[in-house]
N, C-alpha and C positions, 0 to 999 in steps of 0.2 A: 330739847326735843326728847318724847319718848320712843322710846324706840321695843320691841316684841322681838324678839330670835325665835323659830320655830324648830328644834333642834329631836329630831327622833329618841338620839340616846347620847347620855355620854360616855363616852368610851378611849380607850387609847388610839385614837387615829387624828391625820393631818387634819380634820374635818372639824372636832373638836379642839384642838388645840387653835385654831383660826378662829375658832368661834370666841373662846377664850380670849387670844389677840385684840381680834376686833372689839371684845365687849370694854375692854379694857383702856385703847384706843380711844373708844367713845367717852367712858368715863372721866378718863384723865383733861377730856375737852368739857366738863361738865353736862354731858348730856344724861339719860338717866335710861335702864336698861330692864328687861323680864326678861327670862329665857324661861317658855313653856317646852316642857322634856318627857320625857318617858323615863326619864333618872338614869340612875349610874346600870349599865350594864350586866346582867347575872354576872356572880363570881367574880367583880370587878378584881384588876390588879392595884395595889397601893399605888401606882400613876393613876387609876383613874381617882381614886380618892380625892390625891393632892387636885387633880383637876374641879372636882367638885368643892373643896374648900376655895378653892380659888378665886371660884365663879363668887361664893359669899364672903369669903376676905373683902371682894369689890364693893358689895352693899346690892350686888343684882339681886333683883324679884327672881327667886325660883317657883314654879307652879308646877304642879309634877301631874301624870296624866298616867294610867295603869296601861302596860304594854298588853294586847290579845296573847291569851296564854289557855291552853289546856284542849276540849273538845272544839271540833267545829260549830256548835253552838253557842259556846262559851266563848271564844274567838269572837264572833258575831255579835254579841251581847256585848263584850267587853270594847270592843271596834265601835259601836254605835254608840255608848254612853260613854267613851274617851271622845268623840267626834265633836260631841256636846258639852263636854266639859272644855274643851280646849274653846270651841266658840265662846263659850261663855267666860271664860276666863280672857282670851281677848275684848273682848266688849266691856268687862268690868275693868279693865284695866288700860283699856281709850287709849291705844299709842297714837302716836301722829304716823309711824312707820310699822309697816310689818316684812320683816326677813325671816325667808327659809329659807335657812341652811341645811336643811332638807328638805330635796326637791322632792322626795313625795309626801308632803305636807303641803302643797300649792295648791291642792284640790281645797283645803280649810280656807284659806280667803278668797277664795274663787265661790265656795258655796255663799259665803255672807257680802259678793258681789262688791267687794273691794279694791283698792289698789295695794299691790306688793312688789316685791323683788327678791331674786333667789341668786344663788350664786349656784354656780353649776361646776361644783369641784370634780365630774368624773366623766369618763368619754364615754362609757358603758351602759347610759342612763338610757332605759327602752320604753318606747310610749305605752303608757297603759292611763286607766282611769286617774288615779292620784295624781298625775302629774300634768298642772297645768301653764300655757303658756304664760309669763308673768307680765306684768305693768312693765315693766325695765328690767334687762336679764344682766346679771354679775359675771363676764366672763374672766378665768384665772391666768389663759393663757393663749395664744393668738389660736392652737389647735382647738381649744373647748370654745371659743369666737367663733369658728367656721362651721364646728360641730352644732352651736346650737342655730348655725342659719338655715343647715343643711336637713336635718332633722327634726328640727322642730319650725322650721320656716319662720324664723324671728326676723325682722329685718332690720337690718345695720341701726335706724335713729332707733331702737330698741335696747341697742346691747351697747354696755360701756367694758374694756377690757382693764380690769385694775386686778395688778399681778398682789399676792400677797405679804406683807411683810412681819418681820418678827423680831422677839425684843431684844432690844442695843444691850440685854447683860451678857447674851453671846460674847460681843464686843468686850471686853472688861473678862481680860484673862487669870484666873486661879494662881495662888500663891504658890510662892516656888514650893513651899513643906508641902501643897496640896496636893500639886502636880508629883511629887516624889514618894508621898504618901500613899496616891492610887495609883501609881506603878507597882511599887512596893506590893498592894491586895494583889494587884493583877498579877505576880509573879513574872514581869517582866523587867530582863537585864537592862541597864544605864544604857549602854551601849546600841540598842535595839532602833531602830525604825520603826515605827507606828505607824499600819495602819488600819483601820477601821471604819465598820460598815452599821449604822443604826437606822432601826426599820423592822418588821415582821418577818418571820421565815415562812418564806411563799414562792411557788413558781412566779408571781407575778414580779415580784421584788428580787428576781432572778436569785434566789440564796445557792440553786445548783450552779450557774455561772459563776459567781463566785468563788466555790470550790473546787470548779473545773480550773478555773485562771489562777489559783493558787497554785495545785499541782501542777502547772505548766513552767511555773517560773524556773528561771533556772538556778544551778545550784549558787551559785553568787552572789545570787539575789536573795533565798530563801535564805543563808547564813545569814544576813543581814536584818533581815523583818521577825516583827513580830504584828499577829491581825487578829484584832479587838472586834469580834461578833456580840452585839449591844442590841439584845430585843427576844422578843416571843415573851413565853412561857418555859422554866425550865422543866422536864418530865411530860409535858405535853405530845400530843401525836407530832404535833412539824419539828419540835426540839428533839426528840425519836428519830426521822429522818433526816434532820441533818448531822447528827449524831453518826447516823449509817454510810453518810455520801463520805462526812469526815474522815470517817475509818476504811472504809474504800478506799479514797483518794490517796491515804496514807500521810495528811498533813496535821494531823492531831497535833504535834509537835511545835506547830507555829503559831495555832489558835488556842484563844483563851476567848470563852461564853461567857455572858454573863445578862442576864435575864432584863428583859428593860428595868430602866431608872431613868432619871432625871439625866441628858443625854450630855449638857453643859458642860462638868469636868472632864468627860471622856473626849470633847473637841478640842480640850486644853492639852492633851495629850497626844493627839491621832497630828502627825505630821502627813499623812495623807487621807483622803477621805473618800471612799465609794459606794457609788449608788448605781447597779449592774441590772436597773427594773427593765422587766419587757415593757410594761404598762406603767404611766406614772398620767398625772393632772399639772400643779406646777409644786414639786414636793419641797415644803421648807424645809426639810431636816438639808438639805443642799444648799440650803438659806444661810442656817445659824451654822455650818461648818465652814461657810466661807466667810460668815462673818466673825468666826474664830479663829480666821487666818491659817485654816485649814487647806491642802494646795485638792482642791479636786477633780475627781474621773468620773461621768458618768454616763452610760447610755443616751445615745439620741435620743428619747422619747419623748413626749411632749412636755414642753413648757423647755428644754434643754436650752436651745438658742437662746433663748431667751433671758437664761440663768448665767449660761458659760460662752464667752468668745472661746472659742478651739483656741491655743496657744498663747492665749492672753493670758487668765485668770483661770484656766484649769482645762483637762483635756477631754474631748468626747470620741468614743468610738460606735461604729455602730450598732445594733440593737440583736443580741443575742451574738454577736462575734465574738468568738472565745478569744480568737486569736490576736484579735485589736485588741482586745481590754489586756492581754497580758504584754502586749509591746508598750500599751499607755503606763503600767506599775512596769516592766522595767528598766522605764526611759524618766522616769522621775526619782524611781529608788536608788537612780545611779547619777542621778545630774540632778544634785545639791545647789545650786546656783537655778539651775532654772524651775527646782522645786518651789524656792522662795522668794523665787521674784511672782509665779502664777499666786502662791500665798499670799502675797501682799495686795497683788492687786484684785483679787480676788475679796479681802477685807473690805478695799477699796468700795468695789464696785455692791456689795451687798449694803453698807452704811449709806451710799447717794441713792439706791432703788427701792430697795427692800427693807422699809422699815415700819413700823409699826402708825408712828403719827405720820408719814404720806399713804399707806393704804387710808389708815381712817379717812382721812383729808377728802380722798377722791370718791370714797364711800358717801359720805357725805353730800357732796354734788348729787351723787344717785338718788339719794334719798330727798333730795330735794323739791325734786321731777315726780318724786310719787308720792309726797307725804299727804294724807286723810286730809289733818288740821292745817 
């Protein structure tokens, strides 16, 4: 099967990295893949790079398409002969399937009266012209299901819900010289408690709750931890304020930054792991930590239930509560037993759900109900 991704840009986001997943997914089942893009992101960082080698380590057709930049005329010009290029680059390249993974790119096979399917990674997505209803909608988690009934009036035989998966090297833990080695950079003591949060610094990805629920911990607890912030830009405006919250809250002393990277050995490391978002879709970084055997906390927000049984395989508190999130780290930082029994099962439950060949698998199905050929 050929298959088309319609993918905006690539960039360091959940968004991309599923695209990645899935292309991958499909390859390894022999099917064969194009991803039409607007390229790697201004100012990309060296993750997105690795991301883009990636996508051609696989043997994927890249087609790249110029993003509208400069006057409003120019914009206009540049919008209109990308609009044309991109059809035309579909049609020479005859998939039997076309996916956007970006939803506002549906208006493109909607104009050349086709069938498609989008996956609808974000709850925030607002009707405008670009965005149209598809052949068969990809929903990531039971909230973005409801969202796109409610919203966009898709109805149920339309929408298939297939949660995301990601790959089993999570699974496949870092050598002990590795794991001692990047303690070692981090400048943190043997003895310390890890934990650690990877993600962007953003109000949405709560990074102020975060440093609120640090400074609240108590002193017991804070002798004991040390918390690994894994993401942004360093010298950036968001790395600027939380720089500032840091030094306010007075927990400098427990955190150690360090700019995104490849997030894998950091999981090998983090004996707990947190995700404090107001907003989420169904975020894999919650994925590959628990399939790291990582014990995790995080916000109720969507796709959660669905990631974590509460006191199963990691704990949820509710969505902006300082105070729950700091009773969740200090009832696991103090109870080692029932840290690692949520770790284990938590590994558990990420290798039987959330893996890379059963998302394809059901993807697959999908694309079945819509393919051209």
């Amino acid at each position: 099967m050929k298959v088309a991704f319609l993918l905006s840009r690539i960039e360091q986001s959940g968004v991309t990295t599923h695209t990645l997943d899935l292309a991958k997914g499909l390859v390894d089942m022999g099917h064969e893949v194009c991803l039409i893009t607007g390229g790697k992101v201004p100012n990309a960082t060296s993750r997105v790079d690795d991301f883009y080698k990636e996508f051609e380590d696989l043997g994927i057709l890249i087609k790249e398409f110029k993003t509208p930049i400069g006057t409003i005329l120019q914009r206009v010009y540049h919008s209109l002969t990308s609009v044309l290029k991109i059809i035309t680059e579909i049609k020479e390249y005859d998939p039997d399937v076309i996916h956007c993974q970006s939803p506002y790119m549906t208006f493109l096979p909607w104009l050349m009266r086709t069938k498609f399917t989008t996956t609808l990674h974000i709850l925030y997505l607002k009707r405008n012209f670009k965005f149209k209803n598809p052949t068969h909608l990809i929903a990531i988690s039971k909230e973005s299901y409801e969202f796109s009934k409610k919203t966009f009036g898709i109805k149920d035989k339309d929408i298939t819900l297939i949660h995301h998966g990601v790959s089993e090297r999570f699974s496949i833990p870092i050598s002990r010289e590795e794991n001692q080695s990047l303690k070692e950079r981090l400048g943190i003591e043997e003895h310390k408690l890890i934990i650690g949060f990877a993600g962007s610094i953003s109000l949405r990805k709560g990074s102020d709750l975060l440093v609120a629920a640090l400074k609240g911990l108590s002193d017991r607890t804070k002798n004991k931890i040390h918390f690994v912030f894994l993401g942004g830009v360093a010298g950036s405006d968001e790395h600027t304020w939380l720089q500032g919250m840091i030094t306010e809250a007075e927990v400098g002393n427990l955190i150690t930054y360090v700019p995104f990277e490849d997030p894998k050995p950091f999981y090998d490391i983090f004996d707990i792991f947190v995700l404090p978002s107001r907003m989420e879709s169904f975020p894999l970084v919650t994925i590959e930590a628990m399939m790291s055997e990582c014990c995790p906390i995080r916000s109720n927000t969507e796709g959660a239930y669905e990631q974590i049984d509460h006191g199963v395989n990691g704990l949820l508190f509710e969505n902006e509560n300082v105070q729950e999130f700091i009773e969740a780290l200090e009832k696991l930082a103090n109870d080692p037993a029932l840290r690692k029994q949520l770790a284990e099962n938590a590994k558990k439950k990420a290798l039987s759900r959330f893996t890379i060949p059963e998302m394809t698998r059901k993807t697959l199905e999908v694309y079945e109900k819509i393919r051209i050929h």
